[in-house]
Backbone as CSV, one residue per row, in Angstrom:
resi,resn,N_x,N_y,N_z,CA_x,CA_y,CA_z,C_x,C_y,C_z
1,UNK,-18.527,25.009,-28.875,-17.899,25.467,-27.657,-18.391,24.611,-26.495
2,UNK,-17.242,24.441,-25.504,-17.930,23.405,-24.779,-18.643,24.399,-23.515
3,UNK,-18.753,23.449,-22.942,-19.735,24.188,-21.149,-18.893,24.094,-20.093
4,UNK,-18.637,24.784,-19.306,-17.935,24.488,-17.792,-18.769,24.357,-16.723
5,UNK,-18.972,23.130,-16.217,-19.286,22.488,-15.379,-19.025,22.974,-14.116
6,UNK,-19.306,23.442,-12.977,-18.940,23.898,-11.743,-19.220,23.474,-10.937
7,UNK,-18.847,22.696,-9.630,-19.329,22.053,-8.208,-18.633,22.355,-6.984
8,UNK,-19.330,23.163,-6.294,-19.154,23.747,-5.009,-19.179,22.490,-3.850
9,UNK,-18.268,21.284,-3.252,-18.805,20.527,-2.447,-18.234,21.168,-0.896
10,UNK,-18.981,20.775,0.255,-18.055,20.607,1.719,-18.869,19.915,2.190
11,UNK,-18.090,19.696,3.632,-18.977,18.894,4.590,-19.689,19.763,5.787
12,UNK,-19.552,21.074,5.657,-20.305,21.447,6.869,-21.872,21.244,7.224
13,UNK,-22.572,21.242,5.959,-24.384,20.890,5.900,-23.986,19.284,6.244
14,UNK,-23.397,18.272,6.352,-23.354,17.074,6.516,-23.302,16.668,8.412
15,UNK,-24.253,15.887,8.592,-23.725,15.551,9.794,-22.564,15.211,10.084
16,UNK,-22.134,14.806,11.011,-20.647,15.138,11.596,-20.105,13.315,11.256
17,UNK,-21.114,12.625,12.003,-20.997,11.164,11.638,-21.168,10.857,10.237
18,UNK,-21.568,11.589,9.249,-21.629,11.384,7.760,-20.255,12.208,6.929
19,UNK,-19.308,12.736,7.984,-18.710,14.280,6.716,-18.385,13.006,5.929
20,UNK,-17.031,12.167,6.798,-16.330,11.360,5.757,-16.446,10.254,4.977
21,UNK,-17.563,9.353,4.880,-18.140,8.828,4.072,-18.676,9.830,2.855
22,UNK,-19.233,10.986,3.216,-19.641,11.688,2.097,-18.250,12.378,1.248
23,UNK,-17.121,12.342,2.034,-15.943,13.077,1.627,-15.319,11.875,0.764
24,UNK,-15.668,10.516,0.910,-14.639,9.470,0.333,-15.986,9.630,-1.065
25,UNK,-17.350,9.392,-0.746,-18.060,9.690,-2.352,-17.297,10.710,-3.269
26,UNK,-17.299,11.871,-2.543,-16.531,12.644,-3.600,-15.228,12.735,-4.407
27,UNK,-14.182,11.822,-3.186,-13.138,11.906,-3.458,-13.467,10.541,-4.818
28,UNK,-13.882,9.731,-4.734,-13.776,8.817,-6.209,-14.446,9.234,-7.297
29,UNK,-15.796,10.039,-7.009,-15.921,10.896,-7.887,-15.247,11.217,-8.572
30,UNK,-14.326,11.970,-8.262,-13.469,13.036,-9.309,-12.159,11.845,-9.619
31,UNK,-11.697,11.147,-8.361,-10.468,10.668,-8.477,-10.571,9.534,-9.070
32,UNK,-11.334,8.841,-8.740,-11.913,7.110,-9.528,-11.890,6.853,-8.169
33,UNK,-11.807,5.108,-8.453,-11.523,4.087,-6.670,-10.264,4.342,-6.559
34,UNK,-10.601,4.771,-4.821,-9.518,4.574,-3.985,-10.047,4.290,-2.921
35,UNK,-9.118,3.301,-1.999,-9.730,2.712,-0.737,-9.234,3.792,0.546
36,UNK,-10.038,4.430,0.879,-10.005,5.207,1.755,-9.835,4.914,3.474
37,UNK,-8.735,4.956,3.884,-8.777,4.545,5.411,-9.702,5.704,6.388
38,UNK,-10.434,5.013,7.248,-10.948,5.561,8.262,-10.514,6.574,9.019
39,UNK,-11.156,7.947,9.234,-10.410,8.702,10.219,-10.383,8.552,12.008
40,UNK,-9.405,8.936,12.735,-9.561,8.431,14.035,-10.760,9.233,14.569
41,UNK,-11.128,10.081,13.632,-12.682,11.304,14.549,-13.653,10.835,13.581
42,UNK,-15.166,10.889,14.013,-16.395,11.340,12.888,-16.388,12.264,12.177
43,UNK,-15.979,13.049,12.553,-16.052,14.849,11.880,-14.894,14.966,10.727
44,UNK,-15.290,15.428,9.579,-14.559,15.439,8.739,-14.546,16.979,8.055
45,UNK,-13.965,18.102,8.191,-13.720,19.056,7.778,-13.153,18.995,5.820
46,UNK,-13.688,19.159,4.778,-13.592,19.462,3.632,-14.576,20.115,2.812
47,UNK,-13.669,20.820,1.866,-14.186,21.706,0.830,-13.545,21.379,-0.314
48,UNK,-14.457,21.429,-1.912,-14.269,21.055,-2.393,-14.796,21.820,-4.314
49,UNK,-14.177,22.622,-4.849,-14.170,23.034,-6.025,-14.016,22.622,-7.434
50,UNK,-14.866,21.758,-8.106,-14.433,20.775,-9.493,-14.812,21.895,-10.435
51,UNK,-14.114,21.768,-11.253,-14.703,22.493,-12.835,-14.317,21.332,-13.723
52,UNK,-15.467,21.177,-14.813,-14.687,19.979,-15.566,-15.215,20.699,-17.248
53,UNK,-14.463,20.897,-18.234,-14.722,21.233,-19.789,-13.913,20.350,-20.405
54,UNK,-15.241,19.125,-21.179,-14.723,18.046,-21.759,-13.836,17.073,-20.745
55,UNK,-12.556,16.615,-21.501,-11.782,15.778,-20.530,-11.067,16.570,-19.610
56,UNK,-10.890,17.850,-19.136,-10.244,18.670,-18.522,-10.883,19.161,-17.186
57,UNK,-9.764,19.123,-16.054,-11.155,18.596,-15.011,-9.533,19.894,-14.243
58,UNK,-10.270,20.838,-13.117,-9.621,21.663,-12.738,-10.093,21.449,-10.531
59,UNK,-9.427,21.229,-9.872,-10.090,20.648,-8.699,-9.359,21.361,-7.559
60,UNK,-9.500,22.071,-6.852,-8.985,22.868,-5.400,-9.506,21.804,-4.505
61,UNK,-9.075,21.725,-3.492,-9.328,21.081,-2.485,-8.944,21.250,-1.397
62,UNK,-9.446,21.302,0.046,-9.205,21.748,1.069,-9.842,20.556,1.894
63,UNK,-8.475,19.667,3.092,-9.149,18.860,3.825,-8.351,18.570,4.877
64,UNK,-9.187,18.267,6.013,-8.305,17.716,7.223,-7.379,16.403,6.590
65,UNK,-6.265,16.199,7.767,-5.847,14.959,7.221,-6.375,13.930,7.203
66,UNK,-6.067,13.272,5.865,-6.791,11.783,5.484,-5.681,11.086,5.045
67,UNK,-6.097,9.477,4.548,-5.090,8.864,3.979,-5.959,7.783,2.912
68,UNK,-5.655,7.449,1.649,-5.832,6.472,1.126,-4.821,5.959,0.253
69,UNK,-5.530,4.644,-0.366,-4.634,4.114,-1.549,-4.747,3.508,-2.649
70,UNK,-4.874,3.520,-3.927,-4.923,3.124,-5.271,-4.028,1.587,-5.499
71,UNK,-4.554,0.619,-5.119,-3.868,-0.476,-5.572,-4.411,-1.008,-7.268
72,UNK,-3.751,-1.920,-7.519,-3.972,-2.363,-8.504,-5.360,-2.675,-9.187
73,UNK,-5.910,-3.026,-8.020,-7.330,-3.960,-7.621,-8.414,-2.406,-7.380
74,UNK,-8.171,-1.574,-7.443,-9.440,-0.606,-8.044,-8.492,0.372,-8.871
75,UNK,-7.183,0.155,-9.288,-7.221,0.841,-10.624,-7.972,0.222,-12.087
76,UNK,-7.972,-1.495,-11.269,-8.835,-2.340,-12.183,-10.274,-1.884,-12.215
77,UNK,-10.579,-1.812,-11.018,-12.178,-1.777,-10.697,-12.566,-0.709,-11.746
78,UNK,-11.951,0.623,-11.653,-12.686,1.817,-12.777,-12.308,1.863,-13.797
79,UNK,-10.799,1.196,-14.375,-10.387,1.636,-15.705,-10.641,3.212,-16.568
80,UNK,-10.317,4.281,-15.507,-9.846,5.186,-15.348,-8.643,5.443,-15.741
81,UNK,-8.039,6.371,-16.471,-6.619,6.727,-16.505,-7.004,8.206,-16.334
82,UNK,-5.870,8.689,-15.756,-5.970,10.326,-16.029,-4.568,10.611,-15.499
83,UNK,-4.296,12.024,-15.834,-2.263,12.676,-15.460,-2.878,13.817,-14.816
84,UNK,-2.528,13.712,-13.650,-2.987,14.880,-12.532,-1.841,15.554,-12.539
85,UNK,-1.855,17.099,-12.754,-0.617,17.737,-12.145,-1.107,18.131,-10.465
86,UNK,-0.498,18.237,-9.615,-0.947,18.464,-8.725,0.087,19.864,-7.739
87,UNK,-0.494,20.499,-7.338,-0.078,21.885,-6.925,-0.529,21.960,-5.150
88,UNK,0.463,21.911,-4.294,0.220,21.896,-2.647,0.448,23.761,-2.993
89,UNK,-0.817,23.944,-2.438,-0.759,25.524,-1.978,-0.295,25.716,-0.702
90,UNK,-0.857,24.949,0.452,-0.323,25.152,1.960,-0.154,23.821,2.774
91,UNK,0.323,23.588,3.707,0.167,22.386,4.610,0.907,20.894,3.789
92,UNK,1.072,20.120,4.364,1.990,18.972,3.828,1.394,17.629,3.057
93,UNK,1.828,17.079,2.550,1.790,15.789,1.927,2.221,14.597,1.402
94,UNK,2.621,13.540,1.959,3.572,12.811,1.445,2.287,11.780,0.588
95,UNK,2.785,11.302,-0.731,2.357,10.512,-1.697,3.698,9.439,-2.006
96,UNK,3.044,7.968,-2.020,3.941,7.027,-2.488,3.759,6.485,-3.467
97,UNK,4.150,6.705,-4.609,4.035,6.380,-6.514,4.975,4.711,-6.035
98,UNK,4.258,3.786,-6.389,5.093,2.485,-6.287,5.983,2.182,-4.922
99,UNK,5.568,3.003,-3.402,6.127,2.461,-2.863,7.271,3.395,-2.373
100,UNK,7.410,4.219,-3.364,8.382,5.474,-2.954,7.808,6.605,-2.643
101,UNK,8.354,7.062,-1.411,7.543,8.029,-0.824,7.922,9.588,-1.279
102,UNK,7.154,10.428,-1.063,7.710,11.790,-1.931,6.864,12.391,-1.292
103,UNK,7.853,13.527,-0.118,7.095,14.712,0.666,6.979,15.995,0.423
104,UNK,5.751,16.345,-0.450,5.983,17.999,-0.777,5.088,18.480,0.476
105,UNK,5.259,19.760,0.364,5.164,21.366,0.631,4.791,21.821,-0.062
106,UNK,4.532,23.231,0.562,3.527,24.620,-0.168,4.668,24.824,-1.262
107,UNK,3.766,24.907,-2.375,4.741,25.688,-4.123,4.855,24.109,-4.788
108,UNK,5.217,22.778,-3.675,5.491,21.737,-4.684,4.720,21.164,-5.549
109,UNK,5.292,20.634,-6.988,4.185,20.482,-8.051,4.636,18.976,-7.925
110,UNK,3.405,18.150,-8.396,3.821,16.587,-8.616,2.816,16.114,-10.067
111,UNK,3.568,15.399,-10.606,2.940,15.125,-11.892,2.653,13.283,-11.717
112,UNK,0.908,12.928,-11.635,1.314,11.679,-11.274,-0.288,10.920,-11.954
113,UNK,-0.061,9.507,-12.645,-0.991,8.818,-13.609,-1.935,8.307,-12.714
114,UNK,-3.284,7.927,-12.840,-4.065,7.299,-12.235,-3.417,5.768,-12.340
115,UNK,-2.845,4.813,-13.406,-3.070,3.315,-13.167,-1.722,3.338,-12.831
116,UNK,-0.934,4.349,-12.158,0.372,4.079,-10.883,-0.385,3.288,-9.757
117,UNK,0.165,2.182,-9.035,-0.289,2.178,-7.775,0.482,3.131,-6.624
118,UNK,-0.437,3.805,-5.990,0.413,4.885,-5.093,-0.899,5.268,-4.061
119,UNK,-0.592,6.135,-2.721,-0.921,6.074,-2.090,-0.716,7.813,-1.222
120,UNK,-1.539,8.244,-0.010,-1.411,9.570,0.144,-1.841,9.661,1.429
């Protein structure tokens, strides 16, 4: 039987000038490389819930707006693959799989590969 793994992350114990550097560690953590653009503030508001059993990795997430992007050149870097289903509970998101942009909403599901180049 396997073990479930549990990780409680946020940025509020983080200084304010550290949230989002500590928010882009986590985000490759779980996600692999992605090049993370800078926010226009220091302060970075996120929370962050992983469960992982075996290859099965279960992730809530809660964050101010950010933006990054998965090019070719760090889907190389980790040689990572993974198929995220992904579930917007509230608030918006547009993701571009190759360049095409795709804006969900709260309820929308998106089904999308790590070695896509795409962007968020």
């Amino acid at each position: 039987m396997s073990t479930v793994a549990a990780r409680r992350w946020g940025t509020g114990d983080i200084p304010a000038r550290q949230q989002y550097e500590a928010w882009q560690h986590v985000l490759q953590n779980v996600y692999g490389a992605w090049d993370v653009a800078k926010p226009a503030r220091p302060d970075f508001n996120a929370q962050m819930t992983h469960h992982a059993i075996g290859g099965f990795q279960i992730v809530d997430c809660i964050c101010d707006p950010c933006a990054a992007k998965r090019t070719r050149a760090e889907i190389s870097s980790d040689g990572r693959e993974s198929l995220t289903i992904q579930l917007v509970l509230s608030g918006r998101e547009t993701i571009a799989i190759d360049d095409r942009p795709i804006d969900l909403g709260a309820g929308d599901v998106l089904i999308w590969n790590s070695i896509r180049p795409m962007s968020f």
